[in-house]
FISE-661454 format. One record per atom (N, C-alpha, C, CB): x, y, z; residue in three letters. Coordinates in steps of 0.1 Angstrom, whole numbers, padded with zeros to 4 digits, always signed. Each point is the difference from the previous one (the first is absolute). Glycine has a CB too. Layout:
XYZALA...
***
This chain:
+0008-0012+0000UNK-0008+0012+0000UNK+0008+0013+0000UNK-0017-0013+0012UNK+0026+0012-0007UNK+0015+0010+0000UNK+0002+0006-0011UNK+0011-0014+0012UNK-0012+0009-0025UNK+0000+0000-0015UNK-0011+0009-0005UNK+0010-0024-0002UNK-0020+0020+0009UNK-0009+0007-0008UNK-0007+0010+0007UNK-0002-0019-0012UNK+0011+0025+0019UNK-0003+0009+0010UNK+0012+0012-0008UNK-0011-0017+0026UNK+0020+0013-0032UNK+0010+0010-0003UNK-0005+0002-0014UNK+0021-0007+0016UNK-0032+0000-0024UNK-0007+0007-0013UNK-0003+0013+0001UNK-0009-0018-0005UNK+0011+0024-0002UNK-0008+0007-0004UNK-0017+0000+0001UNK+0022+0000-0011UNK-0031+0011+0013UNK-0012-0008-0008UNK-0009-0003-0015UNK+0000+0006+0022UNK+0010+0005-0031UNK+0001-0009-0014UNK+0004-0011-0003UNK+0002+0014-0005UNK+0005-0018+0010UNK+0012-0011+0001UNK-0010-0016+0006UNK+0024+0024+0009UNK-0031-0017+0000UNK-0011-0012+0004UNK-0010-0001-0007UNK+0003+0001+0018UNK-0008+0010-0024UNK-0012-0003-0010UNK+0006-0001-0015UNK-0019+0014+0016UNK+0029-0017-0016UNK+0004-0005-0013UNK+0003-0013+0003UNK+0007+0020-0010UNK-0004-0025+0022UNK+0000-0017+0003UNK-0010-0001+0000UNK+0015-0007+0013UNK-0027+0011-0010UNK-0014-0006+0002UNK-0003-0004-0010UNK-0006+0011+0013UNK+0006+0000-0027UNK+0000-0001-0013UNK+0006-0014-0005UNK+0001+0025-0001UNK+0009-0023+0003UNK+0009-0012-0007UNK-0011-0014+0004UNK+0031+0013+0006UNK-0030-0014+0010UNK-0005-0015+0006UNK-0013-0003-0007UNK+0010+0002+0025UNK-0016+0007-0024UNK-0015-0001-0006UNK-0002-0004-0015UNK-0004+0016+0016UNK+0012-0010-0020UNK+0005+0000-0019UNK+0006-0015+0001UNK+0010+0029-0007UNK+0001-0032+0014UNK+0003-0018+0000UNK-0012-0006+0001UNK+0020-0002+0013UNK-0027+0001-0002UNK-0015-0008+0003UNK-0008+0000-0011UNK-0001+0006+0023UNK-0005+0007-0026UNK-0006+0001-0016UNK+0006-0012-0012UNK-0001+0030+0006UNK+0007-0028-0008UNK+0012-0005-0011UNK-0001-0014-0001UNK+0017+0018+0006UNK-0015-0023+0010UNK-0002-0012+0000UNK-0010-0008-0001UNK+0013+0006+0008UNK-0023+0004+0001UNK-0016-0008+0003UNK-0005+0002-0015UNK-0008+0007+0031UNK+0011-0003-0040UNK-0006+0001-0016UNK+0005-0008-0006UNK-0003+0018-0003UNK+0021-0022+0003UNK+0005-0008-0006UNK-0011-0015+0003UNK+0026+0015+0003UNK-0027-0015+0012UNK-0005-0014+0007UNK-0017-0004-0008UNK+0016+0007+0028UNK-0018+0009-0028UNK-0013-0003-0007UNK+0000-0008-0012UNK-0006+0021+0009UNK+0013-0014-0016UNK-0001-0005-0012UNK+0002-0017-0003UNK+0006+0024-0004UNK+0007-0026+0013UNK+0003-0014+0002UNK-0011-0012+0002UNK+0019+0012+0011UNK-0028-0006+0001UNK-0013-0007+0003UNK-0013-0001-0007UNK+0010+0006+0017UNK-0008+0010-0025UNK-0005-0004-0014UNK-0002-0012-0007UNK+0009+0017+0000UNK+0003-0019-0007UNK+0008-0011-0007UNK-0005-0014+0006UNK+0022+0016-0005UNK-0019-0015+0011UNK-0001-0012+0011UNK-0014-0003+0004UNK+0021+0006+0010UNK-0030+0006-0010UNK-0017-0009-0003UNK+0002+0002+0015UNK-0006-0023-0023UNK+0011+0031+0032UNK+0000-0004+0019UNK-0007+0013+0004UNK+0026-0014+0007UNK-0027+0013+0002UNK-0010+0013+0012UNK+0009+0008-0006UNK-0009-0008+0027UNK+0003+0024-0027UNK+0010+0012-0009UNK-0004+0010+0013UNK-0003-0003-0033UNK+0017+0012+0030UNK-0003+0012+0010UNK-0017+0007-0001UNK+0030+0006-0003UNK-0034-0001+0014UNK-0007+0007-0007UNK+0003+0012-0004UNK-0011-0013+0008UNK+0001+0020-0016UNK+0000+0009-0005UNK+0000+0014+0011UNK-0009-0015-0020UNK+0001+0013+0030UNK+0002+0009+0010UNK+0011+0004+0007UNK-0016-0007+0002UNK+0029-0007-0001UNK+0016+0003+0007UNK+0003+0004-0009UNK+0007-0014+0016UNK-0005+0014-0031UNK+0004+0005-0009UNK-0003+0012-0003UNK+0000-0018-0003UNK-0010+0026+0000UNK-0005+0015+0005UNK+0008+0007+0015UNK-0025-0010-0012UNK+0024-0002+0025UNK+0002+0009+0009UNK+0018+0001-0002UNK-0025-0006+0017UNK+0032-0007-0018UNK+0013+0009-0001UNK+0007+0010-0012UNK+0002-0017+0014UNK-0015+0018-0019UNK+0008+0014-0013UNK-0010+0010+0010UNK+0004-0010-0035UNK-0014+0009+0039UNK+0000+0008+0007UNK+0005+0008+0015UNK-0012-0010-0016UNK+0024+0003+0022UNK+0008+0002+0007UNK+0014+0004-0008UNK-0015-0015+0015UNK+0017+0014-0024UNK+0009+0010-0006UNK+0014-0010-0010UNK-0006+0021+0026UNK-0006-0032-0027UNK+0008-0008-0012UNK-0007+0002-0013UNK+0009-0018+0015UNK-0015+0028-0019UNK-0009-0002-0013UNK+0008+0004-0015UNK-0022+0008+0016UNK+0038-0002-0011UNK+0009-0001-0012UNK+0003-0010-0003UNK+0007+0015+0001UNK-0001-0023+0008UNK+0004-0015+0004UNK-0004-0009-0008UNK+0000+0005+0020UNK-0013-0008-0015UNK-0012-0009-0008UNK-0005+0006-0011UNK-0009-0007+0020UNK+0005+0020-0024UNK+0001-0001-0015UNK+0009-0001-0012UNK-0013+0008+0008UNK+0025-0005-0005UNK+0012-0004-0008UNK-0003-0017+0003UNK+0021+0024+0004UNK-0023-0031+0006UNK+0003-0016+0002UNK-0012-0002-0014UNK+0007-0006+0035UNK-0015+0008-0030UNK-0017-0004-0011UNK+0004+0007-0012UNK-0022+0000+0018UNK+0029+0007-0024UNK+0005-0001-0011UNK+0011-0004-0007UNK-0012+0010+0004UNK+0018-0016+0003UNK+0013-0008-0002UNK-0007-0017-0004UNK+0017+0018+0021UNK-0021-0020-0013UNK-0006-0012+0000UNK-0012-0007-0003UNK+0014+0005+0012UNK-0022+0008-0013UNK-0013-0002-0010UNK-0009-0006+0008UNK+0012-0003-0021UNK-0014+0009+0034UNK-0014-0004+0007UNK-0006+0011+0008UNK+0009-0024+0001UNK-0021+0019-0003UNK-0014+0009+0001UNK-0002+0013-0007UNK+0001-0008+0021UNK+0006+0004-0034UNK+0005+0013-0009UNK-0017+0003-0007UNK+0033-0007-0007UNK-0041-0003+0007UNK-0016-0001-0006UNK-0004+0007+0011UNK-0004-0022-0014UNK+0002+0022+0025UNK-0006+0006+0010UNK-0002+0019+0001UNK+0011-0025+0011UNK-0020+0028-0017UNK-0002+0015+0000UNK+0003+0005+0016UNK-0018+0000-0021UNK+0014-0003+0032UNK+0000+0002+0012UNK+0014+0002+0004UNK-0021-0012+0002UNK+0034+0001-0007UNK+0008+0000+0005UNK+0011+0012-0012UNK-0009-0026+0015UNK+0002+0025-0028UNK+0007+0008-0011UNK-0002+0012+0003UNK-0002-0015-0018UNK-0005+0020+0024UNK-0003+0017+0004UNK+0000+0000+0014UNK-0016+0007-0018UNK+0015-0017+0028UNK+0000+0003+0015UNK+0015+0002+0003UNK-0021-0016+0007UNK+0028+0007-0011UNK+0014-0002+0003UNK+0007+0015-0002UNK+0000-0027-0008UNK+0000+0029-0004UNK+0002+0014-0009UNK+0001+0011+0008UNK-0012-0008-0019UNK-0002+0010+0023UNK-0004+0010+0005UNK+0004+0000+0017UNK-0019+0001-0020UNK+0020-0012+0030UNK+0007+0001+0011UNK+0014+0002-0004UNK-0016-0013+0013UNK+0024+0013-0024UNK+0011+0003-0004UNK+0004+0017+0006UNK-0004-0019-0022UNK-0006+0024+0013UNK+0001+0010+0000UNK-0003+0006+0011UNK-0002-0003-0019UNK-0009+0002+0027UNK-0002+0004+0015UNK+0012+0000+0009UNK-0021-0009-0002UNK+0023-0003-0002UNK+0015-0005+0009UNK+0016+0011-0001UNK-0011-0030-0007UNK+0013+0031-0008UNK+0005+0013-0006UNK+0000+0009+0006UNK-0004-0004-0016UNK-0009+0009+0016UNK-0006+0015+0003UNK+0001-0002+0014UNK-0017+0007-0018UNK+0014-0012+0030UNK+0004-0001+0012UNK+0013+0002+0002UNK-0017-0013+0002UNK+0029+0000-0011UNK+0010+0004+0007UNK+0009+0012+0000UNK-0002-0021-0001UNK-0002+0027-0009UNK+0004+0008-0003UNK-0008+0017+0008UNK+0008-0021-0023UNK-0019+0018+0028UNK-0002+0009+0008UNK+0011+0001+0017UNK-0026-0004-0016UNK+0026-0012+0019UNK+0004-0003+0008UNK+0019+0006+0000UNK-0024-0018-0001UNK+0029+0015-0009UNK+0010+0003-0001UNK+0003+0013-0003UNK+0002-0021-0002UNK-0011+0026-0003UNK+0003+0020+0000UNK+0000+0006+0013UNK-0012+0004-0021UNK-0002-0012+0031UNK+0003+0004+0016UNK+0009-0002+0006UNK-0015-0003+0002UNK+0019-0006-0005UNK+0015-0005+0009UNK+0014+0009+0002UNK-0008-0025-0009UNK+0004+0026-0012UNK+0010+0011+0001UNK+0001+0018-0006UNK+0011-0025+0001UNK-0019+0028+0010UNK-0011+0018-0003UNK+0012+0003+0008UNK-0033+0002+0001UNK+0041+0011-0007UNK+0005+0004+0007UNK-0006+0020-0002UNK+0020-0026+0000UNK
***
């Protein structure tokens, strides 16, 4: 905890970013896998919620890399558009941080 007490707090919400963006990344990859496989699939709700926690660049580069749920209007304009929120936040966020 020592470590992450000497961050910065950009520096932590750009790990957050990152961890979340891994998880995304994966839990889509996995989707798709289970896809394939005909097995229980993520649902669509954990999928929404971690782009909506701040992996939604993450997961839409993954779903167009790999070509899933790319039919899905919901996820072709939801994803997109938390993109952009997410943008526009951090970037509010990060002009506060550093207003001088």
């Amino acid at each position: 905890m020592q470590i992450i007490s000497e961050l910065s707090p950009f520096q932590i919400v750009l790990l957050y970013i990152a961890a979340v963006s891994v998880i995304s990344v994966i839990t889509t990859i996995a989707d798709k896998l289970l896809a394939a496989a005909r097995a229980r699939r993520v649902s669509e709700a954990t999928l929404f919620m971690l782009s909506a926690l701040g992996g939604s660049a993450a997961m839409f580069v993954t779903m167009i890399i790999i070509r899933h749920k790319t039919r899905k209007p919901s996820f072709m304009i939801g994803i997109p558009v938390m993109v952009v929120f997410q943008a526009v936040a951090f970037y509010i966020i990060y002009k506060n941080m550093f207003a001088f």
